[in-house]
N, C-alpha and C positions, 0 to 999 in steps of 0.2 A: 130344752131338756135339762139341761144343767142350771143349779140353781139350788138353796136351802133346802133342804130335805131330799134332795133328789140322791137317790143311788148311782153309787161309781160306778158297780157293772152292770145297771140297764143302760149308763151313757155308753159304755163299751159297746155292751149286744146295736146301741141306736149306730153308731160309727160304724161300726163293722157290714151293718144292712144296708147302709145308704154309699158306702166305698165300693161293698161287692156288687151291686148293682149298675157299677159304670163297665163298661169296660173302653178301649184305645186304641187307637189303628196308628201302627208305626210302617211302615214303609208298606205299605200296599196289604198287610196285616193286621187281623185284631187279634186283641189280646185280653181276657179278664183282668180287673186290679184284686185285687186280693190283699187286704190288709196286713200289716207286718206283725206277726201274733206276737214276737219278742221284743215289742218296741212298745212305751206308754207316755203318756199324760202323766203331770204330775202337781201338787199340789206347792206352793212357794211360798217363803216368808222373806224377811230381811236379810240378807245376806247369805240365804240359800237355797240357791235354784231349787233341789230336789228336796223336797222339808218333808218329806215322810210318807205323805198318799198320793195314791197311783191311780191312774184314771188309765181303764183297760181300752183299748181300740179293738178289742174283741168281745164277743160272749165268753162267761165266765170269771170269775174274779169274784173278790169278797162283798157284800152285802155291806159297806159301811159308806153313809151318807155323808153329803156338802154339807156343812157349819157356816155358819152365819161369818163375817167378819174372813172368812178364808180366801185366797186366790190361788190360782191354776192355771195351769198352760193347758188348756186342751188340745191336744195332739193328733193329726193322723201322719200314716205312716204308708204308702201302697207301692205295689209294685208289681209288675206283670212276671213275676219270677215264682218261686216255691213260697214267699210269704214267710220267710226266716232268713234274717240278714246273722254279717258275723264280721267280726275285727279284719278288716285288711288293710295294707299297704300303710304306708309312713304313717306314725301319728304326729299330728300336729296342734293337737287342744290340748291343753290341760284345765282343772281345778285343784285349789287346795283343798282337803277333807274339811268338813265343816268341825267335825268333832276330834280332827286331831287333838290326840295326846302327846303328852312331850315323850320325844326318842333320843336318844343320843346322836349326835352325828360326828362322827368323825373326822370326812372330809372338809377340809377347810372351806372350799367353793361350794357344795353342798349349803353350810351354814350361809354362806355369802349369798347362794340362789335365793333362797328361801326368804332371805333378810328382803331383798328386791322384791319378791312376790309378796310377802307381807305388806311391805310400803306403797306397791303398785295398786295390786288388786286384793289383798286379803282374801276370800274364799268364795269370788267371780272368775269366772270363767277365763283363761288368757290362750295365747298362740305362742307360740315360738318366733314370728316374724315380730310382735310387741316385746319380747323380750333382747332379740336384735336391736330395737328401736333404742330402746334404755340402755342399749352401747353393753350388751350382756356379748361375752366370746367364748367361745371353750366351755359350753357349760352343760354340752347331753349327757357325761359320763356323770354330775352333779345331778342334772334334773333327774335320770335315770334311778339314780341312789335316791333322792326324794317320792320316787315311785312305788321302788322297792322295798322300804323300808313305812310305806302308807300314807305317807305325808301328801302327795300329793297325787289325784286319780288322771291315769292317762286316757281319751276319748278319741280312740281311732278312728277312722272312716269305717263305714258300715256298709256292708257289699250283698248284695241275693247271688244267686246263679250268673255267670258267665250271661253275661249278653242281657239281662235283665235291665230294666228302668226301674228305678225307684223317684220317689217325691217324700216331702215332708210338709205340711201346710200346721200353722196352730195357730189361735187366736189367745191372748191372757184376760180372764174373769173374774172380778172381783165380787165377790157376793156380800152385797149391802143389804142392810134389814128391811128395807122395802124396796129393792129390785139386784140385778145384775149387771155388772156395768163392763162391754166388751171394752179395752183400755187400748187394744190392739187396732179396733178400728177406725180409720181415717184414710186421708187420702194420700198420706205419705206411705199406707202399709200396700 
């Protein structure tokens, strides 16, 4: 389905058809999956994950087509819950804004964080247990102020209803001028 010309939200309506159709026996129980309507695909370039288009895992969404020369995560997202996940518990990801503007910072550690995430990862994805690793101490009230003030986005865990399963499964697609190249596939994935 996906591929040069192909539309983002018939890949959503196709995802969305082929998830809702399973459903899952957990303890002597089934259960329908149900796609996670607030959660997408997305389209990626050099040095940032989310480069702008949004590949829907449901019906609906906007009418604009895959480009030549573009790659993507295709994403699903399911869960035997309501099918709308929401921020809980510690977060422990971050990234830096792609398009960070300059802010002032005041905090001294603040600038120090930030100087470390520059040098490490620049605007990839990192954890807090890799910032430990580069002998970083004392530094949530620092990362926190790097949050708050844009510089850098925090990526909680994502939760449905009490008692729910969720999954995340995606493959990445590169679309080349005479085919699509799944980059994800092999036997280490």
């Amino acid at each position: 389905m996906a591929g040069v010309d192909a539309l983002l939200c018939d890949i959503g309506e196709n995802i969305q058809e082929v998830m809702e159709s399973y459903e899952v026996e957990l303890g002597g129980r089934t259960y329908p999956v149900k796609a996670i309507r607030n959660l997408n695909g997305h389209s990626i370039s050099p040095y940032r994950i989310h480069a702008g288009k949004t590949v829907p895992i449901v019906k609906g969404g906007e009418s604009i087509r895959m480009e030549e020369n573009e790659v993507y995560a295709i994403e699903t997202f399911g869960s035997t819950g309501k099918g709308v996940v929401h921020d809980d518990m510690e977060c422990s990801h971050y990234m830096k804004d792609f398009d960070e503007r300059h802010v002032p910072l005041r905090l001294q550690k603040s600038k120090q964080l930030l100087s470390v995430i520059n040098q490490n990862f620049g605007t990839l994805a990192f954890c807090r247990r890799w910032l430990d690793r580069l002998g970083q101490t004392k530094y949530l009230m620092a990362l926190k102020d790097l949050c708050d003030k844009g510089i850098v986005e925090a990526y909680p865990p994502l939760c449905d209803i009490k008692g729910s399963y969720t999954a995340q499964y995606e493959h990445t697609v590169v679309l080349r001028p005479t085919c699509k190249e799944v980059v994800t596939r092999g036997t280490d994935y």
